[in-house]
N, C-alpha and C positions, 0 to 999 in steps of 0.2 A: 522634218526628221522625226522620227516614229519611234519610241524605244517600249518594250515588253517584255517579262518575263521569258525563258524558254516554256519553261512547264509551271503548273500550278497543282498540288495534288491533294486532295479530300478525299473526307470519307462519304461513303453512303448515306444521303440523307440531311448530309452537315451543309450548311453556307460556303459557297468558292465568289472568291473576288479576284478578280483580273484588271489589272492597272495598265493604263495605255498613258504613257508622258510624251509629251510632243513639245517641239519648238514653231513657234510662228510668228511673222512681224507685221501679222493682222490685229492681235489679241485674239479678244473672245466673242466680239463683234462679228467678226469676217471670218468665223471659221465653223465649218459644215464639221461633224462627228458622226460617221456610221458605223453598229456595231454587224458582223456577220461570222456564220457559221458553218462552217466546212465541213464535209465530209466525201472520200470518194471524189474527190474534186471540185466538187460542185458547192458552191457559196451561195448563200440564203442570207438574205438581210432582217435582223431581227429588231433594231432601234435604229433610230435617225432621229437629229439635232442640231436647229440652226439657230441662228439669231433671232427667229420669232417663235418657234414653237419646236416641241418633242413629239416622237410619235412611238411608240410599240407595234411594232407589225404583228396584225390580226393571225387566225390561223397558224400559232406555232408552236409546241412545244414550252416556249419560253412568254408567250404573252402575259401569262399572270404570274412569273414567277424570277424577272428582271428586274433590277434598278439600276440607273445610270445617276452617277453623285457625285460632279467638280469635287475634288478638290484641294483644288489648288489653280493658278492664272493657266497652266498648260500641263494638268493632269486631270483623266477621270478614273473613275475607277467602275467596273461591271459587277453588281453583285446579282449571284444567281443562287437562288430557295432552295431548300430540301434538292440538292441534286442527286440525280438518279446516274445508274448505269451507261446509259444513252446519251449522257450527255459528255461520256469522254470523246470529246472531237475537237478543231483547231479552231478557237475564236479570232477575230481578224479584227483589227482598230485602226478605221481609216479615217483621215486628217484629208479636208477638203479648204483652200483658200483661194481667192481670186489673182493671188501675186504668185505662193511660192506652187499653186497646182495643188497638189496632191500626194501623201506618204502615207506606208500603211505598217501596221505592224502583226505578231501573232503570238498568242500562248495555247501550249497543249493542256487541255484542260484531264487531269489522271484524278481517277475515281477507284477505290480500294472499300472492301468490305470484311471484314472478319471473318474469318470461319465457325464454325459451330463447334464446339465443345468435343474435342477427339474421343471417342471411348476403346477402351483396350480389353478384347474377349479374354484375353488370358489363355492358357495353354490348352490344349485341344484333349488330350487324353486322359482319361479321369482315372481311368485303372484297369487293371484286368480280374478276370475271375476265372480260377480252373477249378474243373471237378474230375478225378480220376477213377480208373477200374470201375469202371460201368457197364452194366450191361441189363436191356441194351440200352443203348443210347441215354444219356440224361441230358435236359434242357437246362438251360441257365437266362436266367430272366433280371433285369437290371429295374433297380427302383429309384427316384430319386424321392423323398420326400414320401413312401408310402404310395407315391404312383409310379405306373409301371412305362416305361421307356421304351420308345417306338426300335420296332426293328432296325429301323434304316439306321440309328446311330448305335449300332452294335452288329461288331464282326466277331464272327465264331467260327472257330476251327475244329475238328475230330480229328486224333490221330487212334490209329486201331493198336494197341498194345500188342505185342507177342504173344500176350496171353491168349488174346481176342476178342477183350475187356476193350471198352471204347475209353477214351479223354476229351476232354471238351475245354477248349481255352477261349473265353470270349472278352474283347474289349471295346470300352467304351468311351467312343470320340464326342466332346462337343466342344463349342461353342461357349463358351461360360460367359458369365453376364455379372456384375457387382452384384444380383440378388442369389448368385449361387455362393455367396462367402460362407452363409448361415444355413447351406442343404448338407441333407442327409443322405447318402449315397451307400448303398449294397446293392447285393448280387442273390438269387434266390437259385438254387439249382430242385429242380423235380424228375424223377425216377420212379419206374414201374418195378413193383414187388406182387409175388406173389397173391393176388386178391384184394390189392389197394396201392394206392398212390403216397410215395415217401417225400418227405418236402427237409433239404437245409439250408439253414440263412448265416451267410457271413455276416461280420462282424462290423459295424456302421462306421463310415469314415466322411471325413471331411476335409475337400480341398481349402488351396489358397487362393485366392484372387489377387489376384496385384492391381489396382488404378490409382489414378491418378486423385489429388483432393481440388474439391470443386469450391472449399470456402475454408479460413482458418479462422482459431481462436486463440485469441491475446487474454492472458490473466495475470495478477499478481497470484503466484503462487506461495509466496512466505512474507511478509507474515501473516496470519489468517487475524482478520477482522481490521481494525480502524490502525494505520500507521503512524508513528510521533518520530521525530530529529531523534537523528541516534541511530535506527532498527537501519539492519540492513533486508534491502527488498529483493528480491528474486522475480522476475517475469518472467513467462515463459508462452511460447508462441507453436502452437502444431497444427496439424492440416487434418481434415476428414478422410483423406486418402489411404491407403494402405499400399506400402511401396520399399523397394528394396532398403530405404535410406533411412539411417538407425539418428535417433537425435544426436545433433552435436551439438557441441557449443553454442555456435551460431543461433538456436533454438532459445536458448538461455540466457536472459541479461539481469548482471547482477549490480544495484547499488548500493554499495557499502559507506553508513554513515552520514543518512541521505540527514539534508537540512530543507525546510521550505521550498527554496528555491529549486528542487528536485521535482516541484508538484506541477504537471501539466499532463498533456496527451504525448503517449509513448506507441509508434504504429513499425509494425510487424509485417512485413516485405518478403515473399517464397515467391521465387519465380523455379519452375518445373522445365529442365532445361530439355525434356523430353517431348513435352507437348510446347514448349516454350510461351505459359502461359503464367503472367504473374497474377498473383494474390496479396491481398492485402487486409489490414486488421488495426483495430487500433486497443487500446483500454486507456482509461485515467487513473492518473495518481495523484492522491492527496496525502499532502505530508502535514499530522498536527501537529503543532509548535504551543508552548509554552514559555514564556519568556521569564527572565530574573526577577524575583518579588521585591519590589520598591515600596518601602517604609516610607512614609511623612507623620513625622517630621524625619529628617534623616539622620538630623545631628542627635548625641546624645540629653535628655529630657532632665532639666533640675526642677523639684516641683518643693514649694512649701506647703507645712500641713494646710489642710484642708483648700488646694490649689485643684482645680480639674485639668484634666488635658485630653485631647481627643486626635487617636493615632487610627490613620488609614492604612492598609495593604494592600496593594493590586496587583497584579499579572498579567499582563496580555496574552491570549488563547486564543484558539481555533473552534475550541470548546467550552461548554459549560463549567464551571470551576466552580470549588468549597476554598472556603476561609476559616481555618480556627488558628488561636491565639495560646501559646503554653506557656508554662511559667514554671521553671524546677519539673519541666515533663509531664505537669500535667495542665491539662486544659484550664483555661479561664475565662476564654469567651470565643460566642463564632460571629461568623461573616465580617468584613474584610473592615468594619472599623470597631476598635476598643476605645472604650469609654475609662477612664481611671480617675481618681481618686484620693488623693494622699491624705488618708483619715488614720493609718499612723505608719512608722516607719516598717512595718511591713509592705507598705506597695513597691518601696523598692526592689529594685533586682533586673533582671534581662528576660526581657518578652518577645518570644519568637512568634515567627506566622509563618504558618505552614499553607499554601495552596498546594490543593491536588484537584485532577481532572478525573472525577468517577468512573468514566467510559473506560478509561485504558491506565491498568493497572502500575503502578511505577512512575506513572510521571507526573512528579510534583517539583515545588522550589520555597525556597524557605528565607527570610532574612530576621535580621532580630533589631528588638530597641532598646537600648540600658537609659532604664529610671533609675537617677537618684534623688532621694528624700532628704530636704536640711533639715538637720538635727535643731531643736530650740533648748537655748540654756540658760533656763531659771536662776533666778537669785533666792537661795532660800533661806538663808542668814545672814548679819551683819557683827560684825565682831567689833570691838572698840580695846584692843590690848594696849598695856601698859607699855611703859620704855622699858627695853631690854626684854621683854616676855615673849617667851618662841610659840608663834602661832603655825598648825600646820592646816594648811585646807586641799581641801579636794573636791575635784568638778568630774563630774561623771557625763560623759557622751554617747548615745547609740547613733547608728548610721549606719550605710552602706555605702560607699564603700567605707572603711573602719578611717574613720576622722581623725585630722590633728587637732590635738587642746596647746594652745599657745598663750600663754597669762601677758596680761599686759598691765601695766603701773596707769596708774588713773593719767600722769602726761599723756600715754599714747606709746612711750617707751615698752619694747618686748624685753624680758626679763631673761638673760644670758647664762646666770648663775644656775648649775645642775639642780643646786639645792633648792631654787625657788621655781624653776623650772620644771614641776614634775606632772608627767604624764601616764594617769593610770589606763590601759587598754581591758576594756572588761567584756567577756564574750557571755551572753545572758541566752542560758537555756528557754526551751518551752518550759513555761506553767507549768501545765499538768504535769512535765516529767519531774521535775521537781518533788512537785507535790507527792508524785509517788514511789519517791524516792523515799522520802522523810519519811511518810507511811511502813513504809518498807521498814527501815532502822527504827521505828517504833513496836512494832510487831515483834520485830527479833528481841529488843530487849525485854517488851512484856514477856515474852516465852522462855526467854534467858533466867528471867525471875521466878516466874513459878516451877521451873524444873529445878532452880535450886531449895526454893522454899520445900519442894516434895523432897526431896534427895537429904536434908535435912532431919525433914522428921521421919527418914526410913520408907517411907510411903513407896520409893522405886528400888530400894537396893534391899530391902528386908529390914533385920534390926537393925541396922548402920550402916553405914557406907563404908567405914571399914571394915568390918565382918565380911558385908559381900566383895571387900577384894581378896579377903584371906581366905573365903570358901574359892571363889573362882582359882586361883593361885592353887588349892589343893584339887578343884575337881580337875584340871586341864593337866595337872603332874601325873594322876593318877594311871592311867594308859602306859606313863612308862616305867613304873615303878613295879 
């Protein structure tokens, strides 16, 4: 028993394999294989296969371009080269054994080739041209491009006016071609005057072409340069054709709020259901990413003076990345590790890190680290007071964040009572402003003083300082008196 395919069908040129399954209760010992080839009735034996040997039948078509290849205990399979046109005909697979005889089987072997690329002339009539009240006769001559156009594609008509005046209507048929999209097209009419030849030229025009497109382009069209998480993308897909059909949608894909995983190959699919011929395209997208800035240490930082400590920043990117370090906004170190210091209770405070990626504008990420500085507190007196003598003392703290002062009795006991319990908060200016502060209040009172010492001995008000208010008092009366 013989079982086959009905048909097999390939393209021109491509690989065809044809499977022949049989049953037998010889195996594969006791059983003869010949392959043969039909056509018109008439069967041609192209391979044979027994238990000792294979053969290729010489003189055929198929000699160098067969293979016969088990497999499986009771299947072969026929593979046949680069097949051609010729070779759509009925292949036949006959099972020979010494007990069950002999079964055969067949498949039609169909061979299909593509066609060539359709082209579309576009419409045939390019325009007309009339010239009227003539006489006699004026000629009308058709140009495309500055050359002149064969008779045979140009029909001209004369009607003779009432007047007696000729008209001349002539139009021009062709054949247009995708290279007439970008021609230049008039019409030239010529007429005899008196002792010379008059010439006028309409006005240049330009058809449409309509075809089909032969290849598309895929691009990102927004955003223009390097993409990051976040932007949203716009692709867009059109044809080199020029055709009735205005972009839609379809043309357009938009991804809003793309993240990484948005980044691969995006392809672009127009099948022309006129020529029904699909096209295809692709472009890539890369999405750059920047990831959360991680601080180490991450916890917040206690330092004693003169303690170092040494803080990393990192990012994960797509891209090249900066590091700098601010502190109160403004900078205090770059690249992604800070070195500190606690050389006085200035290093406290909170230190940001800022990465940003220079390539594309806006996208950075930032974390920050709060140093605090322990405050030390000196003993800088000892007092030895008598019984019953009221002693008052005070302990002065800086720090960051603003420190508790907690007194403790030499046991180890905290002291409860408001009145031994006292805690002064003192917020200590800059230096310099200080200083130019006092400055200030020094200046004034020097200038306070000798504008009195003047005003004394008359030096600013005349003979006296009373006088010059009793003159002013009479000059400013004067006006309305």
């Amino acid at each position: 028993l013989v079982n086959m395919e009905e048909k097999v069908e390939v393209m021109r040129g491509t690989t065809a394999q044809i499977t022949c399954m049989y049953t037998s209760d010889e195996g594969i010992g006791g059983t003869t294989i010949e392959w043969l080839v039909t056509r018109s009735g008439e069967e041609k034996a192209i391979y044979f296969q027994d238990s000792f040997h294979t053969k290729t039948e010489p003189n055929t078509p198929y000699n160098d371009r067969i293979s016969v290849k088990r497999t499986g205990a009771e299947e072969v399979v026929l593979t046949i080269n680069n097949v051609q046109l010729e070779d759509e005909r009925e292949f036949i697979c006959r099972i020979k054994s010494l007990t069950d005889g002999f079964g055969a089987g067949s498949t039609n072997l169909r061979v299909f080739e593509r066609p060539n690329f359709p082209t579309i002339e576009g419409r045939t009539e390019i325009g007309t041209c009339q010239v009227k009240n003539g006489y006699p006769k004026p000629n009308i001559t058709w140009y495309r491009n500055n050359t002149p156009l064969r008779s045979v594609e140009v029909s001209s008509s004369t009607t003779t006016e009432s007047t007696g005046l000729f008209s001349v209507l002539s139009k021009l048929s062709l054949n247009v071609k995708k290279e007439d999209k970008d021609a230049d097209f008039y019409c030239e009419a010529t007429y005899l005057l008196p002792g010379f030849s008059g010439m006028s030229e309409t006005a240049h025009i330009n058809i449409t072409v309509l075809y089909p497109s032969t290849e598309i382009h895929v691009w990102v069209e927004s955003p223009k340069g390097k993409i990051k998480e976040g932007d949203t993308v716009v692709l867009r897909c059109s044809g080199n054709g020029n055709t009735n059909v205005n972009i839609s949608e379809a043309d357009v894909k938009v991804l809003e709020n793309v993240s990484r995983q948005n980044s691969g190959v995006y392809q672009c699919t127009s099948f022309d259901m006129d020529t029904l011929e699909e096209l295809l395209n692709t472009t890539t997208v890369f999405v750059n990413y920047l990831d959360a800035a991680v601080v180490t240490p991450r916890e917040n930082v206690s330092m004693a003076m003169g303690q170092e400590v040494e803080a990393t920043c990192n990012a994960l990117s797509s891209l090249q990345t900066q590091t700098v370090w601010l502190k109160d906004g403004e900078e205090v170190s770059k690249g992604h590790i800070l070195n500190l210091k606690a050389q006085s209770l200035d290093t406290a405070g909170t230190y940001v890190c800022v990465v940003t990626v220079p390539e594309i504008e806006g996208m950075e990420t930032s974390s920050s680290l709060r140093v605090f500085v322990k405050s030390e507190c000196n003993e800088q007196w000892v007092t030895y007071p008598t019984e019953e003598e009221t002693v008052v003392l005070s302990c002065h703290a800086r720090g960051y964040p603003v420190p508790t002062i907690t007194w403790d009795t030499q046991d180890g006991q905290k002291q409860s009572d408001p009145n031994v319990n006292l805690v002064n908060y003192l917020i200590y200016l800059n230096g310099v402003i200080i200083a130019v502060i006092i400055i200030c209040i020094l200046l004034l009172a020097i200038l306070g003083s000798v504008l009195y010492f003047l005003y004394k001995k008359g030096k600013i008000c005349g003979r006296s300082g009373k006088q010059d208010l009793i003159e002013r008092k009479v000059r400013w009366k004067r006006p309305f008196t």
